[in-house]
Every structure is written in C-alpha cells, then in structure tokens.
KOLLUM-112951 format. One line per field, with one value per residue (C-alpha): residue number from 1; residue in three letters; z, y, x. Coordinates in steps of 0.2 Angstrom, whole numbers, plus 5000, padded with zeros to 4 digits. Layout:
BEGIN
n = [NUM:...] $
res = [ALA:...] $
z = [Z:...] $
y = [Y:...] $
x = [X:...] $
***
This chain:
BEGIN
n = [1:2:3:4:5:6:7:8:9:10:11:12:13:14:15:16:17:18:19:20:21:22:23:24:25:26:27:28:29:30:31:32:33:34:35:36:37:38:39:40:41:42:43:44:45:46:47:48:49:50:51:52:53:54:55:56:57:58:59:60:61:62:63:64:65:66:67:68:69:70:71:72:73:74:75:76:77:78:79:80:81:82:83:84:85:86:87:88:89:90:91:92:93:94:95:96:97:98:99:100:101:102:103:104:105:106:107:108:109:110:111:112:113:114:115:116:117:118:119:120:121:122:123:124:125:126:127:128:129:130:131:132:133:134:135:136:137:138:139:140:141:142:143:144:145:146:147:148:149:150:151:152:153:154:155:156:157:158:159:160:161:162:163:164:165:166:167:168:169:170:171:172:173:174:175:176:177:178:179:180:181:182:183:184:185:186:187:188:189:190:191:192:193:194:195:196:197:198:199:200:201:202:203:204:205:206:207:208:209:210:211:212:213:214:215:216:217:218:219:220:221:222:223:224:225:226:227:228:229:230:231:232:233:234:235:236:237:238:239:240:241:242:243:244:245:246:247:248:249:250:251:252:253:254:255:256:257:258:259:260:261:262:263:264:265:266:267:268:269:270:271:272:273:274:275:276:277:278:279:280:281:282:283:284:285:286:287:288:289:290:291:292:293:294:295:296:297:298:299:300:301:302:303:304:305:306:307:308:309:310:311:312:313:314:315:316:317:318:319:320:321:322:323:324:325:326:327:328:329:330:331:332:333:334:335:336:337:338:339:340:341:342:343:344:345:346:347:348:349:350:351:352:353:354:355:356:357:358:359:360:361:362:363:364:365:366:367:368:369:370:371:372:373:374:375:376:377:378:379:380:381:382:383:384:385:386:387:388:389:390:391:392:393:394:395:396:397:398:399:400:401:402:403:404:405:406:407:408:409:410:411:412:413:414:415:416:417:418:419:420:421:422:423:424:425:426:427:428:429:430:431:432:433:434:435:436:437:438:439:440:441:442:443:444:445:446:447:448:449:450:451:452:453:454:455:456:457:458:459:460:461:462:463:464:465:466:467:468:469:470:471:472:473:474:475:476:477:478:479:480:481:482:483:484:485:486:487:488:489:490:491:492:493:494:495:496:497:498:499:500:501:502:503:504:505:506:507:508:509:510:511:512:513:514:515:516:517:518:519:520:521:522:523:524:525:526:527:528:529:530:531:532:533:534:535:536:537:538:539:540:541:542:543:544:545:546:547:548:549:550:551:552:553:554:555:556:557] $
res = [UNK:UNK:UNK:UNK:UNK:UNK:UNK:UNK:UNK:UNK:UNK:UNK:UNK:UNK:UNK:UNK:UNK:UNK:UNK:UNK:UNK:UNK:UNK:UNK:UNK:UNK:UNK:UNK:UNK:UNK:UNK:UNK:UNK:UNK:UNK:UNK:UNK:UNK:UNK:UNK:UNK:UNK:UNK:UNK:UNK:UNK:UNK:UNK:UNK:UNK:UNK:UNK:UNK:UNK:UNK:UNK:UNK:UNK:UNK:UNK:UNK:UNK:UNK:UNK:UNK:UNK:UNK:UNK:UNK:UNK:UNK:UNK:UNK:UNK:UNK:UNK:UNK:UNK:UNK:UNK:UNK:UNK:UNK:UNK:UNK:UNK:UNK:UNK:UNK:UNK:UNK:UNK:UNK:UNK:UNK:UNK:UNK:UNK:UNK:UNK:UNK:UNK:UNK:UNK:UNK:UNK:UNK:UNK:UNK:UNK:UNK:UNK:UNK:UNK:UNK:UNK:UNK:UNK:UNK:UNK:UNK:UNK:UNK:UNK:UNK:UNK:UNK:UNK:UNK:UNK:UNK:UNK:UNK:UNK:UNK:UNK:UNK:UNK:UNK:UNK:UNK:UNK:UNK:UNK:UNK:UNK:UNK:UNK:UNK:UNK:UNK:UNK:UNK:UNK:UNK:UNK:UNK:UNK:UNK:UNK:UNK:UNK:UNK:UNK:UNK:UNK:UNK:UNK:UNK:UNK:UNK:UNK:UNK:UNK:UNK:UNK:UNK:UNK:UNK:UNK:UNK:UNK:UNK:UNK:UNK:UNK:UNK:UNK:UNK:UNK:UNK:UNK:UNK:UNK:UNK:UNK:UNK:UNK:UNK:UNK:UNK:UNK:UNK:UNK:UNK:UNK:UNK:UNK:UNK:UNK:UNK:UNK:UNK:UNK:UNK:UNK:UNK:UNK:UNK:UNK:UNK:UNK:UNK:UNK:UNK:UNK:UNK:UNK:UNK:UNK:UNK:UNK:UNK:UNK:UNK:UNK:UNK:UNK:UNK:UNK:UNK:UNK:UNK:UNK:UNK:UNK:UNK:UNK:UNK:UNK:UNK:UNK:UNK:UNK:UNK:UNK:UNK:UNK:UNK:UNK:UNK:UNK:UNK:UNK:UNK:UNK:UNK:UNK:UNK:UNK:UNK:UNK:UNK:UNK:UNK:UNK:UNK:UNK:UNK:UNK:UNK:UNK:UNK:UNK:UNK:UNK:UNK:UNK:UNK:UNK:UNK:UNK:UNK:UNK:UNK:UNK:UNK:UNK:UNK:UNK:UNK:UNK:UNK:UNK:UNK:UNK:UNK:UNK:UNK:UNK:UNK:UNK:UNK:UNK:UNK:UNK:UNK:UNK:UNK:UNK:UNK:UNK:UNK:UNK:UNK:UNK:UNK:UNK:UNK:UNK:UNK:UNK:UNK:UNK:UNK:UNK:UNK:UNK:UNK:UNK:UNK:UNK:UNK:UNK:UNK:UNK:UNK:UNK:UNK:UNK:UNK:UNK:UNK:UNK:UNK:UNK:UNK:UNK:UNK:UNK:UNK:UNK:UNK:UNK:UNK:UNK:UNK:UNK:UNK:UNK:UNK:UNK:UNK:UNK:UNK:UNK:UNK:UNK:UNK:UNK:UNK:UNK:UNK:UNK:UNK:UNK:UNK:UNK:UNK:UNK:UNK:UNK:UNK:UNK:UNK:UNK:UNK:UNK:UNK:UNK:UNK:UNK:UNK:UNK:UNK:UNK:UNK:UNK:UNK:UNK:UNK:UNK:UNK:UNK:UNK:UNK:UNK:UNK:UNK:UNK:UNK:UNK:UNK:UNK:UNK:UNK:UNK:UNK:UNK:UNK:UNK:UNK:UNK:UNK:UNK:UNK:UNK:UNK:UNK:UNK:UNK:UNK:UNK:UNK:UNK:UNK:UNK:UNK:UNK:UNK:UNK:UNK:UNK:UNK:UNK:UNK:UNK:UNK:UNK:UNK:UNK:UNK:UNK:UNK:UNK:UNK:UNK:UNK:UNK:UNK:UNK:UNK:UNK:UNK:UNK:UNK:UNK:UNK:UNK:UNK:UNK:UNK:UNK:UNK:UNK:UNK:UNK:UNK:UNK:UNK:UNK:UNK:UNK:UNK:UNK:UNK:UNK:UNK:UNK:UNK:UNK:UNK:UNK:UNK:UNK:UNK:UNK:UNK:UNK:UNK:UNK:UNK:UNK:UNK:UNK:UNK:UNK:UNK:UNK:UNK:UNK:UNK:UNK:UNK:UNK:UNK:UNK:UNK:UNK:UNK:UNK:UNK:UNK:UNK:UNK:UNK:UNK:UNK:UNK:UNK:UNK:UNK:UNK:UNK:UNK:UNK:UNK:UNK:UNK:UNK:UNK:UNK:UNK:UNK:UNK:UNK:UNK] $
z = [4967:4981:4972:4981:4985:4973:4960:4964:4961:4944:4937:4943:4936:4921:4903:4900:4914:4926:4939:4927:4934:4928:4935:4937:4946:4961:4972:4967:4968:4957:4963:4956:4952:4945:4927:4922:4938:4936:4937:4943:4954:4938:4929:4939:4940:4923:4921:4935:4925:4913:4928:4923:4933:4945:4961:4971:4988:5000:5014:5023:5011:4999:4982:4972:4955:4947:4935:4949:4959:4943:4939:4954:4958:4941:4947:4962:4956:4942:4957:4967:4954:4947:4963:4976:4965:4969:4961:4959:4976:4985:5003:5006:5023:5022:5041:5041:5045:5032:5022:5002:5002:5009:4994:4981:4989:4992:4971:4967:4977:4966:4951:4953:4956:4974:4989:4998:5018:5027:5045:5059:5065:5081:5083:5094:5089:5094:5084:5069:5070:5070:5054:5046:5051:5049:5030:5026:5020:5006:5009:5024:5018:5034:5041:5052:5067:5062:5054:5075:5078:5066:5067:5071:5057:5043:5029:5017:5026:5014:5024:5022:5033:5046:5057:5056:5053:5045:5053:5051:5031:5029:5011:5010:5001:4991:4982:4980:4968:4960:4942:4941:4921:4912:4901:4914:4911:4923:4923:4915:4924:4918:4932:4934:4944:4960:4961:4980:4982:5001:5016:5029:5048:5057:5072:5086:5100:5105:5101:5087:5071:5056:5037:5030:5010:4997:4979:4966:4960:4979:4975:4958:4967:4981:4973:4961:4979:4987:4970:4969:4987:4982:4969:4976:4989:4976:4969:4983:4986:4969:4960:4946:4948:4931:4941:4957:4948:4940:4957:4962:4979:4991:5006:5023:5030:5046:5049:5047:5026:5035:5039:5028:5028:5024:5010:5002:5005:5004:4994:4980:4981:4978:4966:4955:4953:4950:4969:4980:4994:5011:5023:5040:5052:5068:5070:5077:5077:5077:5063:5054:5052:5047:5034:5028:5025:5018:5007:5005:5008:5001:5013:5029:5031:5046:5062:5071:5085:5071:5067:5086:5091:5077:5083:5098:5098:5105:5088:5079:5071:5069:5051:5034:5031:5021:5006:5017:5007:5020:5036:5033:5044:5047:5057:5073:5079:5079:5091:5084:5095:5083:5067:5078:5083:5065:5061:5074:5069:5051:5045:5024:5025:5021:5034:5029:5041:5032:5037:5031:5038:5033:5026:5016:5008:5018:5011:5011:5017:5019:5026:5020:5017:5019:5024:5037:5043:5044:5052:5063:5071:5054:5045:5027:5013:5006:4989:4974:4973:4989:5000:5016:5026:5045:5052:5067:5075:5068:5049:5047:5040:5054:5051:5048:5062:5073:5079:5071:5063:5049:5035:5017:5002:4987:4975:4991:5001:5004:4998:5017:5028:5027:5030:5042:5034:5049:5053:5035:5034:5049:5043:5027:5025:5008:4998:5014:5026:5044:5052:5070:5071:5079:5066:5061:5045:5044:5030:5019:5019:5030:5042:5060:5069:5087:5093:5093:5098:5108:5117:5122:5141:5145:5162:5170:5153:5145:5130:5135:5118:5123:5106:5115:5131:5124:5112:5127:5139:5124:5127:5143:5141:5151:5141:5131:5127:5135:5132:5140:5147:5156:5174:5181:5194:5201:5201:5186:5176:5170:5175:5164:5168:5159:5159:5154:5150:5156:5145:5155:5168:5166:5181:5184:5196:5194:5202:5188:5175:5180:5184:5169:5161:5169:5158:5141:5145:5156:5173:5168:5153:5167:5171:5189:5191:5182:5181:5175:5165:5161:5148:5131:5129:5120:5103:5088:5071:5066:5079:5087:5108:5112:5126:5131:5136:5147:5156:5158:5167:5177:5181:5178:5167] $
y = [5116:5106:5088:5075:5058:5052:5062:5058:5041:5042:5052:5038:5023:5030:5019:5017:5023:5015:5010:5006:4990:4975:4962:4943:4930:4923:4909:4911:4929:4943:4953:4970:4971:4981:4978:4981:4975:4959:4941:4932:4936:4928:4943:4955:4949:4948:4969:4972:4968:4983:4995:4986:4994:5005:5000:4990:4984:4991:4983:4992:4994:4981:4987:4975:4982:4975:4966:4958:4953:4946:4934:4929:4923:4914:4907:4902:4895:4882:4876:4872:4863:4853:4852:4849:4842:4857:4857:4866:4868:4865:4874:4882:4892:4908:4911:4927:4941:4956:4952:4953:4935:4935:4944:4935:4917:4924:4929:4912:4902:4908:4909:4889:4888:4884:4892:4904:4901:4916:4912:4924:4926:4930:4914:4900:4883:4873:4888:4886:4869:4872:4883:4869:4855:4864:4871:4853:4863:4855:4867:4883:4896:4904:4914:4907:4914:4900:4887:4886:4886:4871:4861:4846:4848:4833:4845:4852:4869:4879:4893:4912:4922:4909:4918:4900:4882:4875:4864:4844:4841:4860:4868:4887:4898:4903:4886:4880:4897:4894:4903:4916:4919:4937:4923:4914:4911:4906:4888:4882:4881:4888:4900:4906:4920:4910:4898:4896:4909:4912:4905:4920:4914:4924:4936:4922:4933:4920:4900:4890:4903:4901:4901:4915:4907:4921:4918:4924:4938:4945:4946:4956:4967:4973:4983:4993:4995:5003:5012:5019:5024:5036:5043:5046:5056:5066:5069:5073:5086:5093:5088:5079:5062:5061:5071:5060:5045:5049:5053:5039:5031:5025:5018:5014:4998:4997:4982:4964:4957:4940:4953:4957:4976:4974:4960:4966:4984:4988:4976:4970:4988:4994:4979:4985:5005:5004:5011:5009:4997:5001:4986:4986:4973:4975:4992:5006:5022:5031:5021:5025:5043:5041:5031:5043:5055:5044:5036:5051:5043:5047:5039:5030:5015:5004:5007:5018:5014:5015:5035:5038:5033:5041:5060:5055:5052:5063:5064:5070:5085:5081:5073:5081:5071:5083:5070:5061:5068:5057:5045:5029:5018:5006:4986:4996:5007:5028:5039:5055:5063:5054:5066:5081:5077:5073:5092:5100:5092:5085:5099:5099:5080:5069:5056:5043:5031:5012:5000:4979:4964:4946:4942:4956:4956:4972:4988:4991:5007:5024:5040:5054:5072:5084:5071:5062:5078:5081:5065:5059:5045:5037:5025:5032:5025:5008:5008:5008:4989:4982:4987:4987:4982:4986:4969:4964:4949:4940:4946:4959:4977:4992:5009:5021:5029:5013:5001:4983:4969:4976:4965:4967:4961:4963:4953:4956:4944:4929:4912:4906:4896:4882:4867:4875:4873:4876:4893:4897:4895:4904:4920:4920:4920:4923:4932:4943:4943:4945:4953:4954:4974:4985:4999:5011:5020:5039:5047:5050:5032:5037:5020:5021:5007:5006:4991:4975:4964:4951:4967:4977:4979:4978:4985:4982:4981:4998:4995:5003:5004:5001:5011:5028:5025:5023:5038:5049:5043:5048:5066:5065:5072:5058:5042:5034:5020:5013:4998:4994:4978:4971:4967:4953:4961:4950:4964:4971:4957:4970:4984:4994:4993:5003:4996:5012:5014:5035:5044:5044:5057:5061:5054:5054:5046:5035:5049:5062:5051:5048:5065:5071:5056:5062:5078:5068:5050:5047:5039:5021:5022:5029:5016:5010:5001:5008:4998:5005:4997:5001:4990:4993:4985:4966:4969:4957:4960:4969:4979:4977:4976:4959:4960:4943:4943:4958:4949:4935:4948:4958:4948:4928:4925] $
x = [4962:4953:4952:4938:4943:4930:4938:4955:4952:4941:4957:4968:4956:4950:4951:4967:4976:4989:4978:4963:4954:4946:4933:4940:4933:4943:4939:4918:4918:4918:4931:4940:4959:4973:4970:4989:4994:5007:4999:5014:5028:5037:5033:5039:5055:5059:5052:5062:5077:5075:5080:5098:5114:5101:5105:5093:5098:5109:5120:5134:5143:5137:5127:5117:5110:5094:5103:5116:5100:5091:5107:5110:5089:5089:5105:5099:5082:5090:5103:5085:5078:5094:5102:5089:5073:5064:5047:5032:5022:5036:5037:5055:5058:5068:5076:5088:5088:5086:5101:5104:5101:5084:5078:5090:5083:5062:5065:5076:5061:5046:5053:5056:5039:5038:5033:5042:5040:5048:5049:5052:5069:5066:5059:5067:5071:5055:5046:5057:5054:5039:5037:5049:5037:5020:5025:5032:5049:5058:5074:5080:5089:5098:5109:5121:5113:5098:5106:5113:5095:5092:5108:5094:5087:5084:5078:5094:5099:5108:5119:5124:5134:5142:5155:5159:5157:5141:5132:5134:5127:5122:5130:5137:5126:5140:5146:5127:5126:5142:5144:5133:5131:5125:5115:5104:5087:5074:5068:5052:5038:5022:5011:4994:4988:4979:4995:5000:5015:5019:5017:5017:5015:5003:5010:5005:4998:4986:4988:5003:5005:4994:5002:4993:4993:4997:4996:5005:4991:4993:5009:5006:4993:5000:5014:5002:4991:5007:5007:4991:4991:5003:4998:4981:4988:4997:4982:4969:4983:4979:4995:4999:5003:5012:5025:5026:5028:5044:5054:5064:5060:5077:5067:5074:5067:5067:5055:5059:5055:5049:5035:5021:5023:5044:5040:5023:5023:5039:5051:5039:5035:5052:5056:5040:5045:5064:5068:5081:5080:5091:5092:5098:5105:5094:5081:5093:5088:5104:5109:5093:5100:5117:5107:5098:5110:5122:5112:5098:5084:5067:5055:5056:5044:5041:5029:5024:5038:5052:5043:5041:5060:5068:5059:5066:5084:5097:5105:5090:5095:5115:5112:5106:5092:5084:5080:5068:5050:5040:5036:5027:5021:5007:5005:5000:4987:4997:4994:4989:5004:5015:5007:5011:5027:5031:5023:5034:5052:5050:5041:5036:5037:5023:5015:5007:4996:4993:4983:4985:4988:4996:4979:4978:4994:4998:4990:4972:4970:4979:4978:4992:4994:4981:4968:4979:4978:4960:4958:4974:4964:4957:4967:4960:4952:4952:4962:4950:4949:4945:4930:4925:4911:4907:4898:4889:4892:4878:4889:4875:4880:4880:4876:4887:4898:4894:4906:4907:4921:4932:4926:4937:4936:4948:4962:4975:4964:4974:4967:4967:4979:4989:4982:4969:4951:4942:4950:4949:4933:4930:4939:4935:4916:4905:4925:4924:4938:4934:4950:4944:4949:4935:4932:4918:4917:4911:4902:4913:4921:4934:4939:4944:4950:4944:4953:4957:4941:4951:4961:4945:4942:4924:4919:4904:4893:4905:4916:4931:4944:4962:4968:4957:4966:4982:4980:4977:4993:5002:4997:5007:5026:5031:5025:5035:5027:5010:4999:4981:4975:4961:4964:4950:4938:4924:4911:4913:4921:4938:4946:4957:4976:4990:5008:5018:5037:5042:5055:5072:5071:5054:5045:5026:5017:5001:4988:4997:4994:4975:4972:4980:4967:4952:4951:4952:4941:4926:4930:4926:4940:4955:4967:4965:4982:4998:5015:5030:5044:5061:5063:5053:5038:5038:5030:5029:5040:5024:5026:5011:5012:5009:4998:4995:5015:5010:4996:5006:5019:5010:4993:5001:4989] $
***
C-alpha cells in the first residue's frame, strides 16, 4: 500500500498518538512541539532508568547498564554541588574523548542544574582555553590527554583516564565520585523547559567558535525528532510503526559526542528508546566491523565519510554484520554515489540521509527508504514540527524550485549564542533561523541543499555549486575524496578549483578528470586546476571539509 508523506504523518500525529503535537509559545513565538515529548533533560534521565539491567554503553570491553549509568550521574551530580559549589547556570566543560565518562559527567552536569559545555577534543590548548574562558567554566572534566592540555589551568580539573600523573591540583575522577549507592537521588533543583542546557561550540570554519545555547526542551525534542523520523520512514514504506518501534536499536557511533549529531541525534536518542550505545576510541573503520559483528549492531550512524570508508575497506565482507538494518549519516553534503554503493554491497539495508546542525539540535530533516531513493540528492522532509522557508537576501520567500537561504523554525531551534547578541540577532530573525545553506525546495516539499553560501564559487556573474561539482568527481572510479574551492582570477573574479585525494593505485590525471567532467556539468562548472593529496582531506568533528584550511594550502590565503 503506497502511503503519502502527508498521510504518513497525520497517522503519526493523530490525537492521542506518540508523536501527537501541541502549540507553546517560545521566545515570542508560537511554535509547534512533541506533545509527550520530555521537558527537561531531568526527566529523561529519570525514565531512562526504567530500562534497569539493559545495557547502555559499550567500551572495549566495559558494559554500563542504565541503572549503573543512572547511579553513577546522580552520584556525580550531588559531588558537584556539595563538593564544588556547583549551582544552577553554572557552565562546566566536558574535554574527552567518547568515553563512558563523557556521558556519565554530560548527565551528572545537568542534572545539577548547570550547563554542560562539551568542547572539542581536537582542539589545542589556546582553543581549549578558549572554550574554558569564553563559557566562564566553573569545572573540566577530561581525559588525561586534555587535562596535559590544560595543566595551566586555574579552574578545578577533574581527571579520568591518566596513563599517569594528574596535573598540579587536578582530582581523579574516580575518588571525586566515591560510593556510588543503589539509593541515590538527584539533587534539588527545580527546571523548566527554556532553562539554558548546553553550550555547543560551533565548527569554526571561519573566525573564534560560537556557543550555540541549547535549552533543556531542545534537549527533550530532539530524541522524539530522531524518533519520529523513523517511524515516518517505516510508515511512507507502508509498514506498521507499532512494529518498528519495538526493535531494539545497538548503534555504532562513529562521530565525536562533543558533536551535535553524536550528542543529540544519537546519545539522547539512544538514552530516550532503551537502545544500546557502542562507543569507540578514535574513527577506525576496520574496527567499525569487528564491532559490528561482535556487538551485532543494528544501525551505523555518523557521516557520510564514516558510510563511504566502511564500503570501502579491504576487510568489507570478512565479518557477519548482517544485524546492521541500516546506514545513517548526516553533518555533510552525500554524494549520491554514496546511496548506490550502499545499494551494490549492503543490500536490503536502509539508508538514511539527515540533515541538522548545532543550531538546530541536530535533526531537522531526513530522507530514507523508498524516498531517499527516489530523490538521492534531497535531504527529505522536515520533521512534522519545524518548517521551512526558502528566503531571498532581502528575508522575502522564493518560489518554489528556486535557490535561496535555508530558513527553519521549530522547538529544536537553539535560544542563540553565548554571549553574542549581535550574531544572535543576526541568525536568528522574527523565530526563524537563518542557517546560511543554499537550498531550494520542490513541489512536494522535498529540500535540497545546494551549498554552502560562503563556499559557492561565482564565475564571471554564474553561480557555480561546489556540492554539484563534487557530486559529479564522485562518479569517477578514481576519487576518493574531492573538495571544490574558488580560485581568484582578475577577469572573472573565481575560477573553480578541485583538490582531490585518488584511491590507492588508481591514477587519473587532471585532463581525465575534466573530460570525464565535461559530459556531466557545463564548461563554466569544470575545475580548471586540480591538486592532488595523499593525505585525507582536513574535515571538522562534523565532518564537514574545511575549506578555508584548503585555501590556505594550496592558494595562501
């Protein structure tokens, strides 16, 4: 039975349903939200402790079961405010990598009533300081590898995972927690819905990173957005959700939690349906399958590169990973090569293709199943609570199937950022957030991202789409991995450049690669300078390709 998106989501959000919505008013605006949704991060940890002895994280070879995890954040959460006079709308910093104790201290944070700062862990020691500083951190949590980084540091750093002394005045992880008792309870502290939450630092591509400030109904939202998503899909395919949403869901992270898409789409995800959640040191994709099999994974989620390096390794096909029911992936623009290899060697399994970002809690919009296939290049539809507006620059609608800002508006939209009024009041206009991606929206709703606005080449007068480009180098059975940039030309103000990474003993030359080009895009889109790396291409924790680093390399600028 061929089911309509239209219906899909009337079935989903009718009276009395799960995903049934309601009308609130949020900063000024009447916006619509998950009705049953949770209104505090508070909330959700104390359900998620009816899931009792299932496991929910997994380490090496280190299980943690929602009760453990439970204990051990309440734990954790009277220690910060006995111990360390943590109050309400205090700002602590999280800097590790995706242990166990990343999630035990981000729940252990919140439930105290403060705000819980991840920073990037790839960051150096200026930028650490940085996110220390600009947050006003009352407390770190860190592994050892960044308690090294901020041995300076005069705020209180409280260590896990030191191969092995701590730094001067820092406290182990370990003796701060201390007993952990069966009968904890959580402190008191009273929470509503908009109360600040998190503190998540923008990528950075251009200029110092902003805190993108979540409160704690983004944080209830986004789950039953992840949710619903789902479910949808299920539905459009004309199944019964019912049946769906009994299967229990192990997912393989394989993108950093101080990341929007591993925090919000996929841990308070997990954290909300009872799943399993299988964490990993560093992004290997070797690893990856072993994972799988041992652990029998349900569902990979990450970016596209994690989907596009896992088809590719030489070990592909030496594991049973046949639990793994789908591929998710999102952060970055997918090439529609991506879908067809996942076809050729994963075939049977769902793909699915979201779209979000810091400000919008993760997850807006997704594309899976049989209309991911239908449309490759479109992102999907926006989840039944946010909409979505296509604006010109002077903030007026555009007609449909024309190219303007992707503008949203739902209750995943951030509050704004820290301590920047100036650029919160430049991104977020009127309840509508402007998210500087280039998008245009088809007939039936369906959104396609064209590019980034600040990424797009213009030559002489033409628009040329670096996303398009890159989509079509894909093609080639040589490319690995490609990014476009503008090159500076004084006639025509840019040219379009490609910096490219072949697969290993694959060789192609530039006049293959723009002839091979020439049949696909028009001549002013073709690349007129290629450079080749053997190195992978820098990317951001989002995975997104960070472009100005590759200007900076091969132009100096």
């Amino acid at each position: 039975m061929t089911v309509t998106p239209d219906q899909a989501q009337e079935q989903l959000t009718a009276p009395g349903q799960l995903f049934e919505m309601d009308e609130v008013e949020i900063r000024g605006a009447r916006i619509r939200t998950w009705k049953h949704a949770p209104t505090t991060f508070r909330t959700m940890l104390e359900n998620s402790r009816f899931h009792g002895d299932a496991v929910f994280l997994v380490y090496e070879d280190e299980r943690i079961t929602y009760e453990e995890h439970f204990r051990r954040a309440a734990t954790l959460a009277n220690r910060l405010v006995e111990d360390f006079g943590v109050t309400k709308g205090d700002r602590i910093a999280i800097a590790m990598r995706n242990y166990p104790e990343w999630v035990v201290a981000f729940s252990a944070t919140l439930a105290a009533g403060a705000i819980a700062v991840p920073l990037n862990a790839w960051w150096t020691t200026p930028e650490l300081e940085y996110g220390v500083s600009d947050s006003g951190a009352k407390v770190i949590f860190a592994d050892g590898e960044r308690a090294e980084r901020l041995r300076g540091s005069t705020v209180p750093v409280i260590v896990t995972r030191s191969p092995g002394d701590l730094p001067p005045g820092a406290r182990d992880l370990a003796d701060v927690l201390g007993e952990v008792r069966a009968d904890v309870t959580l402190p008191a502290v009273e929470f509503a819905p908009e109360d600040p939450a998190t503190i998540f630092y923008t990528s950075g591509t251009t200029g110092r990173p902003k805190g993108a400030l979540g409160t704690h109904r983004n944080l209830g939202q986004a789950p039953m957005t992840v949710a619903y998503a789902m479910l949808r899909s299920v539905a459009l395919a004309g199944k019964d959700p019912a049946t769906a949403a009994g299967t229990r869901r192990i997912t393989l992270l394989t993108v950093p939690l101080f990341h929007a898409t591993g925090c919000f789409a996929v841990l308070t995800a997990t954290m909300f349906t009872g799943g399993g959640l299988v964490l990993m040191y560093k992004w290997d994709p070797g690893q990856a399958l072993r994972l799988i099999e041992r652990e029998k994974v349900t569902v990979l989620t990450g970016v596209p590169t994690n989907a596009w390096q896992l088809l590719s390794h030489p070990d592909f096909g030496k594991y049973d990973i046949s639990s793994l029911g789908g591929v998710s992936y999102g952060g970055a623009p997918a090439p529609p090569k991506l879908l067809e290899r996942i076809g050729e060697q994963l075939p049977q399994r769902q793909a699915s293709n979201g779209y979000g970002m810091t400000e919008t809690t993760a997850l807006a919009v997704y594309n899976s199943g049989a209309t991911y296939q239908a449309r490759p290049d479109s992102i999907g539809l926006p989840v039944a609570v946010c909409d979505v507006r296509i604006s010109d620059p002077m903030g007026g609608e555009v007609p449909v199937g024309q190219v303007g800002e992707l503008c949203m508006r739902g209750p995943n939209v951030i509050a704004g950022y820290w301590n920047r009024p100036e650029a919160t009041a430049e991104t977020f206009v009127g309840g509508w957030l402007h998210t500087g991606d280039l998008a245009k929206v088809d007939e039936d709703g369906f959104v396609y991202i064209v590019d980034r606005a600040k990424d797009m080449v213009i030559r002489g007068g033409e628009n040329v789409y670096c996303a398009e480009v890159e989509a079509a180098l894909f093609e080639h059975p040589a490319i690995d991995d490609a990014a476009v940039i503008g090159i500076p030309d004084e006639e025509l103000g840019e040219q379009v450049g490609a910096v490219v990474r072949l697969k290993p003993g694959v060789p192609a030359t530039p006049e293959e690669l723009r002839a091979f080009l020439s049949g696909t895009l028009a001549p002013f889109k073709v690349p007129v300078r290629f450079w080749f790396r053997d190195s992978e291409l820098p990317r951001n924790p989002g995975g997104k390709i960070l472009k100005t680093h590759l200007r900076k390399e091969t132009l100096g600028l």
